[in-house]
MIDREN-95069 format. One record per residue (C-alpha): x, y, z; residue in three letters. Coordinates in steps of 0.001 Angstrom, whole numbers. Layout:
REM residues N
X_Y_Z_ALA $
...
***
This chain:
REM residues 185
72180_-18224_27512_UNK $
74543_-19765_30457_UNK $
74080_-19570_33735_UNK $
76012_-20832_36778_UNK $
76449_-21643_40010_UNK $
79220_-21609_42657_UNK $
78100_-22356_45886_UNK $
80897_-23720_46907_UNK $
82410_-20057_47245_UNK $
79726_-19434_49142_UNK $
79946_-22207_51629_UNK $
80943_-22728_55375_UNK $
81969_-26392_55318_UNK $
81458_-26686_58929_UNK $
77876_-25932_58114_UNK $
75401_-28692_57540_UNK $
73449_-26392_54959_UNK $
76304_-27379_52638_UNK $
75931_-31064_52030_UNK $
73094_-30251_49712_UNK $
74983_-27084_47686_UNK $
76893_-28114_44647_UNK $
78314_-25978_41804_UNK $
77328_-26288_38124_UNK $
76778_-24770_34705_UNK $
74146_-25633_32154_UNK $
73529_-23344_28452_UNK $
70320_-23147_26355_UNK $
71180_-22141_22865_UNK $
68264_-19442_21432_UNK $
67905_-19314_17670_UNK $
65852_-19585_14994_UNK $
63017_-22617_14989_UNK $
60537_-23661_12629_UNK $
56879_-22731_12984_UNK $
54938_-24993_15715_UNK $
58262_-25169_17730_UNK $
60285_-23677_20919_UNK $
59109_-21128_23212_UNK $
54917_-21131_23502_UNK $
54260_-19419_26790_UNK $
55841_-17690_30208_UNK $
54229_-17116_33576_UNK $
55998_-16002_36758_UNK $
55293_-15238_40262_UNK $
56394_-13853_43201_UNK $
57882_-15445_45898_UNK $
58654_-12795_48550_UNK $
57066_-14360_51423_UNK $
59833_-16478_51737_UNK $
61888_-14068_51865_UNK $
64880_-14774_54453_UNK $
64711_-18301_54531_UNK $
68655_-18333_52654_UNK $
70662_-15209_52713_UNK $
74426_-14024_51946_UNK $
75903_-12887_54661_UNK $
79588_-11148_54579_UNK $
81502_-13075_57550_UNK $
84988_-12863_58596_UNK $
86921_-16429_57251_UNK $
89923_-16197_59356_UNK $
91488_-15000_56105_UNK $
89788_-11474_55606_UNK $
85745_-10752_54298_UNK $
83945_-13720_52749_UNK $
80115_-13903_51409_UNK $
78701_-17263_53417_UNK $
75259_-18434_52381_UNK $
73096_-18995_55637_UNK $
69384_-20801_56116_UNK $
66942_-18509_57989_UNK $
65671_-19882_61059_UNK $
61911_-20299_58842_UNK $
63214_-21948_56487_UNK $
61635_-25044_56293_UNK $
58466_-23799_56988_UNK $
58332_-21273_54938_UNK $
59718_-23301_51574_UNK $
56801_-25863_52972_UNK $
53771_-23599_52891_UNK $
55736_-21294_49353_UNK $
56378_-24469_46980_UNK $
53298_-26171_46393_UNK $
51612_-22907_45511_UNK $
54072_-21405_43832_UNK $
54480_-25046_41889_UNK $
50408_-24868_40996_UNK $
50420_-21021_40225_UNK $
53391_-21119_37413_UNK $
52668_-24274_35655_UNK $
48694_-23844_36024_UNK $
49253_-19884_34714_UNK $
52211_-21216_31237_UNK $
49695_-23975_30489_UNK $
46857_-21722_30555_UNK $
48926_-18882_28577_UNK $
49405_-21764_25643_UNK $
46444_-22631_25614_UNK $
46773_-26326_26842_UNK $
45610_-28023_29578_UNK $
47921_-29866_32367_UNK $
47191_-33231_31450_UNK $
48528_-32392_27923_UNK $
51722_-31523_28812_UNK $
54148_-34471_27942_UNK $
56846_-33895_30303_UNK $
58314_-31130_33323_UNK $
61590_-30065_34200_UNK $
61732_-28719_37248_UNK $
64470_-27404_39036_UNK $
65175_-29931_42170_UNK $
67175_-27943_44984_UNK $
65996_-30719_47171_UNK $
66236_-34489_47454_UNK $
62341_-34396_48083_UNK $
61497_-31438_45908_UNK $
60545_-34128_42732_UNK $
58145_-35982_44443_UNK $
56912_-32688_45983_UNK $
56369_-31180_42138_UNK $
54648_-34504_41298_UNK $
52095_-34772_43931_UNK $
51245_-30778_43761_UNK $
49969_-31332_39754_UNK $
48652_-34913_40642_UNK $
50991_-36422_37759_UNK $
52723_-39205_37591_UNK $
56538_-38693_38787_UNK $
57535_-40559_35465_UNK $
57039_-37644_33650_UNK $
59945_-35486_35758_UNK $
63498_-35740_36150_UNK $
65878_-35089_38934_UNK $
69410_-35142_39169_UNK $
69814_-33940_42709_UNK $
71342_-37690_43580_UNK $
74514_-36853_40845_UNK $
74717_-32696_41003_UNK $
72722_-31927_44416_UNK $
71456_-28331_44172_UNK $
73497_-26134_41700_UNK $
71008_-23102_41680_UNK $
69920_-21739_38449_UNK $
72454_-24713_36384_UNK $
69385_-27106_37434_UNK $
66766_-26308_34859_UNK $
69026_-26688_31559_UNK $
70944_-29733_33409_UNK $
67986_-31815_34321_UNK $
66577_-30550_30539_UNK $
70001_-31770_28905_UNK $
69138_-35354_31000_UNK $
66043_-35763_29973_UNK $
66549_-35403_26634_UNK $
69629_-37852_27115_UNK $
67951_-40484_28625_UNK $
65360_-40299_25736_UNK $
62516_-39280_28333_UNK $
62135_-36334_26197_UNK $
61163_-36736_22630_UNK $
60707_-34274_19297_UNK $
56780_-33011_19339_UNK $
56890_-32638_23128_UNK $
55395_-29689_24661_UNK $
57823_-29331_28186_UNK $
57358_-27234_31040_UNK $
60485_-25883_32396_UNK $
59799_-24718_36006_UNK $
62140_-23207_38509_UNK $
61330_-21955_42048_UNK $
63229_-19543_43096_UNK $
62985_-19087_46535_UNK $
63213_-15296_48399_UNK $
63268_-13753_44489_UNK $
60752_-14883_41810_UNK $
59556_-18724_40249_UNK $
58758_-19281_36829_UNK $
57667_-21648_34256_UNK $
58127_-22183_30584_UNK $
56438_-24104_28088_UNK $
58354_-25532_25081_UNK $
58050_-27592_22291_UNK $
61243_-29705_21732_UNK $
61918_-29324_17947_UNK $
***
């Protein structure tokens, strides 16, 4: 499975919503695992109610048609009052669907489309922040690349080890967030 992000197609550089856009590309490879491994559970919610804080917006470049992404004027408030919930309800609702509770997962990869979004995740699930990665500093926010990206660095920087059980979590704001749990094989 790859997924990918070009926001730099999408940006207007004299915009200051673009110092925090980056492009990327990350790939999870699906097979085959033995018993007591991989995918355990799924949950997924809504996010509609933050609906318009970032749209696409066709805009004339100079040089003909272009699709710009904008921030909504709610923005920030509305990816304030969205995330923590959102953050509680998905990895609350894939531990619960395994069968586990919170304190026994061993490490989460969230997405981070913000420079405060890691400490945010933290604080919301009352865990430590050693047990998440970020690698907005290097990438900033490459879109749907984050998940496998910060995954592929965790597992890289040996913060991630076999007989884990991972939560993968990814808000996705104005469309739907989900969460994962794993156990790295």
């Amino acid at each position: 499975v790859v997924v990918s992000c070009i926001y730099s197609r999408a940006s207007d550089w004299s915009d200051t919503l673009t110092w925090f856009l980056g492009d990327g590309v990350g790939a999870y490879v699906v097979g085959a695992v033995p018993d007591g491994e991989g995918f355990r559970a799924f949950h997924a919610v809504n996010t509609a109610e933050s609906c318009g804080s970032f749209s696409y917006r066709l805009e004339d470049s100079g040089d003909g048609p272009k699709a710009v992404i904008r921030a909504g004027a709610g923005a920030g408030n509305a990816l304030r009052e969205v995330t923590p919930k959102t953050i509680r309800e998905c990895c609350g609702g894939v531990a619960k669907r395994a069968g586990i509770a919170l304190a026994d997962v061993d490490f989460f990869v969230p997405n981070t489309p913000l420079a405060w979004f890691t400490d945010t995740f933290a604080a919301t699930l009352g865990i430590d922040k050693r047990k998440t990665i970020s690698t907005y500093a290097q990438y900033a926010n490459m879109g749907p690349a984050l998940n496998p990206v910060n995954l592929h660095s965790g597992l890289h920087r040996g913060l991630i080890h076999p007989g884990d059980d991972v939560v993968l979590f990814s808000i996705g704001s104005v469309s739907t967030a989900a969460a994962a749990l794993v156990r790295i094989g």
